[in-house]
Structure formats: structure tokens, C-alpha cells
C-alpha positions as CSV (number, residue, x, y, z in Angstrom):
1,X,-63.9,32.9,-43.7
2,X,-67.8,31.8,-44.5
3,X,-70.4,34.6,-44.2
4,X,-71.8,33.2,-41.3
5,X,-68.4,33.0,-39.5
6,X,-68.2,36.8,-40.5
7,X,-71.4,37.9,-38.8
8,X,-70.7,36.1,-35.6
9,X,-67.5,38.2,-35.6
10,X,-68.9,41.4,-36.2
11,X,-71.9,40.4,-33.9
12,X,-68.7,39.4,-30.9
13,X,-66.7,42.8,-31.5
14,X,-69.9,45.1,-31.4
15,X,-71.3,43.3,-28.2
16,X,-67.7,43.6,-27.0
17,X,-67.4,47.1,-28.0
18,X,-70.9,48.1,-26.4
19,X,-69.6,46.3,-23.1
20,X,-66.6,48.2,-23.1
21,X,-68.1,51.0,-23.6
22,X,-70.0,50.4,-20.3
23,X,-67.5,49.1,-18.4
24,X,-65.4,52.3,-18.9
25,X,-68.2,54.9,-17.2
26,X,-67.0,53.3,-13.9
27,X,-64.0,56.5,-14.8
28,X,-66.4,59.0,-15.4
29,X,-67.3,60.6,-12.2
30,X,-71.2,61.7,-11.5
31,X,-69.7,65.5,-10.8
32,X,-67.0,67.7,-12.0
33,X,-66.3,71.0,-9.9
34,X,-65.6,73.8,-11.9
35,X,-64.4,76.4,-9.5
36,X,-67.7,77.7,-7.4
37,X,-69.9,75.3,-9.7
38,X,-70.5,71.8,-10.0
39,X,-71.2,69.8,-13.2
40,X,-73.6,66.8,-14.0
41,X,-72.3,64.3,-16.1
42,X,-74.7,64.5,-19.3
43,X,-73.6,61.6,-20.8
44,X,-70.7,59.8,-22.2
45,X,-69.7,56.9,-24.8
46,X,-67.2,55.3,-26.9
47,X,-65.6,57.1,-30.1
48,X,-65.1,54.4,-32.1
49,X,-64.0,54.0,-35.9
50,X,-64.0,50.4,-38.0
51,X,-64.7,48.6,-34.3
52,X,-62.1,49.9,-32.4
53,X,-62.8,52.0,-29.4
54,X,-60.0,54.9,-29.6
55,X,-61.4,57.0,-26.3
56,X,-64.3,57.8,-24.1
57,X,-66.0,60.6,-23.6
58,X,-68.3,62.6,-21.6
59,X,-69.8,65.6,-21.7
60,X,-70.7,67.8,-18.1
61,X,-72.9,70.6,-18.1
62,X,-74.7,72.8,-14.9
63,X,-77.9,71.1,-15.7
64,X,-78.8,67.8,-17.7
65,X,-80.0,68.5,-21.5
66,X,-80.2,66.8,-24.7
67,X,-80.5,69.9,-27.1
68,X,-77.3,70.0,-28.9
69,X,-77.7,73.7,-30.3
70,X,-78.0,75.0,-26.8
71,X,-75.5,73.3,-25.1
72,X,-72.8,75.1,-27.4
73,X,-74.6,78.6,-27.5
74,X,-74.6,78.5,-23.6
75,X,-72.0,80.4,-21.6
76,X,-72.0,78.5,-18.9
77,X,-69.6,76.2,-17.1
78,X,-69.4,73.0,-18.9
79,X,-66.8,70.2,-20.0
80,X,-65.4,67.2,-21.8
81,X,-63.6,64.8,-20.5
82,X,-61.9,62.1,-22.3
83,X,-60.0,58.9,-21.7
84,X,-58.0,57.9,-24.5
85,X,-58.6,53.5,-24.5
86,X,-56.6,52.5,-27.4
87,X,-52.6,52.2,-27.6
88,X,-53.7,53.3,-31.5
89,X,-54.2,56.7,-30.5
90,X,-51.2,59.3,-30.4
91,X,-50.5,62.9,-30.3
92,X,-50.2,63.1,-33.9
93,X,-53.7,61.3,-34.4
94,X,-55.1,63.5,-32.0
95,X,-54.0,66.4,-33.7
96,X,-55.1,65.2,-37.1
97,X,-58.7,64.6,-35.4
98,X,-59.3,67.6,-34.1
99,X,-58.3,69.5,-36.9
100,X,-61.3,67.6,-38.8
101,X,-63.7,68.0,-36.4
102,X,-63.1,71.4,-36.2
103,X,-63.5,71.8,-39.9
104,X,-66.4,69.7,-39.5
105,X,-67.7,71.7,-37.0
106,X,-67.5,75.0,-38.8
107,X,-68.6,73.9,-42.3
108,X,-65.0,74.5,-43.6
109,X,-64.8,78.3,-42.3
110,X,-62.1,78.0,-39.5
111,X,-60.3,81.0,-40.8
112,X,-61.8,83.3,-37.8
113,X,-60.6,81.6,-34.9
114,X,-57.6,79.4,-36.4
115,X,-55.1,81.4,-34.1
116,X,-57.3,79.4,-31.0
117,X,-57.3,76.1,-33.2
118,X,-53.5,76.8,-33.3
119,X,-53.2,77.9,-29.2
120,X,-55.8,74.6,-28.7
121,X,-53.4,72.1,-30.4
122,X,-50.3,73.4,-28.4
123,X,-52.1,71.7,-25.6
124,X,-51.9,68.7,-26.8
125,X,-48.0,68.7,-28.1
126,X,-46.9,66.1,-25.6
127,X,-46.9,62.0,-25.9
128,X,-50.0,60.7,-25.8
129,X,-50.7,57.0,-24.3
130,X,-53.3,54.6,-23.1
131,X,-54.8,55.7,-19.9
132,X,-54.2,59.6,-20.7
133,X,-57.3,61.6,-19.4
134,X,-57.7,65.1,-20.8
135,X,-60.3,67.9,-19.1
136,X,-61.7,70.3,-21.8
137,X,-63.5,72.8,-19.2
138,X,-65.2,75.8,-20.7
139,X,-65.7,78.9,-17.8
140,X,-67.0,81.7,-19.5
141,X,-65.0,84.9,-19.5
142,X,-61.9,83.3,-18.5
143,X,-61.7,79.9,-21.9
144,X,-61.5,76.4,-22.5
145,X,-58.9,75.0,-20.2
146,X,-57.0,72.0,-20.8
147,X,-55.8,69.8,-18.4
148,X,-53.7,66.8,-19.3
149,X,-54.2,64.0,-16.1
150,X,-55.2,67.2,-13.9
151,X,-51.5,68.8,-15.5
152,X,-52.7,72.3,-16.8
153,X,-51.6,72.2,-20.8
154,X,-53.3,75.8,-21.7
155,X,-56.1,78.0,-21.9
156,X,-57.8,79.2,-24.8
157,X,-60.0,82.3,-24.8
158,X,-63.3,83.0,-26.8
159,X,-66.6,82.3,-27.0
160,X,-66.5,82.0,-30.7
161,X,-64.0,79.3,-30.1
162,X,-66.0,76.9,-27.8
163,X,-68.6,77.0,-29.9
164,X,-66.8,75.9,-32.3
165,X,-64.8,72.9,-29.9
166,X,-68.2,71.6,-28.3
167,X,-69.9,71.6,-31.8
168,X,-67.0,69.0,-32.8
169,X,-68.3,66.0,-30.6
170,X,-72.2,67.7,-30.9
171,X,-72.6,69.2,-34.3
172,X,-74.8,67.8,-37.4
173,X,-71.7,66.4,-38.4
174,X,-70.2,65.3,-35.4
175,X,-66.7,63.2,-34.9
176,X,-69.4,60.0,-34.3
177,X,-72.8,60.2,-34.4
178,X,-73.3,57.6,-31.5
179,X,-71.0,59.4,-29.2
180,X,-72.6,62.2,-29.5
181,X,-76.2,60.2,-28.9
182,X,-74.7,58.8,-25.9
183,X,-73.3,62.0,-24.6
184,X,-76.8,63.8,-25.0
185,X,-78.8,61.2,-23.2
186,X,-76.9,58.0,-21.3
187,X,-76.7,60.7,-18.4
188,X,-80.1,62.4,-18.6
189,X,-81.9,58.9,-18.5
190,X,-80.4,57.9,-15.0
């Protein structure tokens, strides 16, 4: 393959990626109700890794922001959805993902709230396929709840704990930097 063949490829995938990417948002509602409250979608994009999308994602909160450090400090109402968009994707990955992130998120130290990492990946035990949409709601004094295409999977209590979840898509060392770009601003620009 020539060079120039090479760069028209990459150039092809990334446009076809960035369309995608759009395309998908059409699943994202503008609200989520969280019991009594209703969230604003912040923003949402594409996780992607070596040009393939694996999921979308976005991020709801009570009110539209693009500080990262007090999103995940709040308790307040707030959630992550995700679509997973790639037949690549499976529980095990999943798993394996999340696990980084959340060592990512906590610069190594998970050792405090590794019993809710644990309780956390329980919920996600099951078969996962194309199409699958999981709900990662935070209501303060109550957890994070999962739901698994609006099936409850689990809840997970602790503040210490969300934190530690919302910092992996929103953290300086996030699981991609340009979802987490795109989840702090594609909504808040509307």
C-alpha cells in the first residue's frame, strides 16, 4: 500500500468514525429522569481505540458543566449511559476495561473501595452484545445503580466510590481523552 493510499484510508475511517459518532446521539435522549429529578444530557461521544468505535457514551447531570473536578465531587443526581457499538466488545473486555480505568482513576490506590469495584463488576457478569445499553445513575445516599437495557443489575453504595467511577471517563487520565472532551462540551454547546 503507497503512503498516499495510506492517508486516504486513515483520512476515510476517521471521517467515518466522526460520522458515526454523530449518527449514534440520535440514542441519546435530551433528558434522563432520575426519580423526582431530571438530567440534561452534558455530552456524549465515541470511545474509540486504533479506529474502532467500541461504545458511546454520555454523561447527564442536573445542570450543564464542563468542569470535570466538580462534576465527580458533586452529590448530586447524575449518570452515564452507554451503548456498546462494536460486536468487539464483550463482558470479559468490559471487565478488563473498567478495572483500568478504575486504576487509572485512582492513581493505582483502589485498595479502599475494591469491595465496590468488586460489587460494580458483578453487574456486569452477563453476555454482553451489540446494541446493549447500560445506565450508570448515581442518586446520592442511596449509590450508583446499574441498569442493563432498563434490567436492574445492582447498586453500589458510596460516595468514595462514584468518585472514583465518574473520574474513569473524566479524570486526567481518562479511558479516552476525546470522549471525555465530547462529554464535557457537545451538550453544553447546543
Amino acid at each position: 500500500m503507497s503512503r498516499q493510499t495510506a492517508l486516504v484510508t486513515i483520512l476515510v475511517v476517521t471521517v467515518l468514525t466522526v460520522f458515526a459518532d454523530y449518527v449514534r446521539a440520535a440514542d441519546f435522549p435530551r433528558h434522563l429522569q432520575v426519580g423526582e429529578q431530571r438530567l440534561v444530557l452534558n455530552g456524549w461521544g465515541a470511545r474509540t481505540k486504533t479506529f474502532l468505535q467500541l461504545y458511546v457514551a454520555g454523561l447527564y447531570l442536573t445542570h450543564p458543566s464542563t468542569n470535570p473536578t466538580a462534576i465527580v465531587s458533586a452529590d448530586e443526581p447524575m449518570a452515564i449511559r452507554i451503548q456498546i457499538t462494536s460486536v468487539f466488545v464483550s463482558q470479559e473486555k468490559l471487565v478488563t476495561s473498567l478495572s483500568e480505568g478504575f486504576h487509572n482513576a485512582t492513581g493505582g490506590n483502589v485498595a479502599p473501595i475494591q469491595r465496590q469495584i468488586d460489587q460494580f463488576r458483578q453487574c456486569f457478569k452477563d453476555p454482553i452484545t451489540k446494541g446493549d445499553v447500560f445506565d450508570i445513575v448515581y442518586v446520592p445516599k442511596y449509590g450508583v445503580r446499574v441498569n442493563k437495557n432498563s434490567s436492574f443489575k445492582g447498586v453500589v453504595a458510596g460516595t468514595e466510590f462514584k468518585q472514583a467511577l465518574f473520574n474513569v471517563w473524566l479524570s486526567d487520565k481518562p479511558a479516552d481523552k476525546n470522549l471525555k472532551q465530547a462529554m464535557l462540551t457537545r451538550g453544553t454547546t447546543r
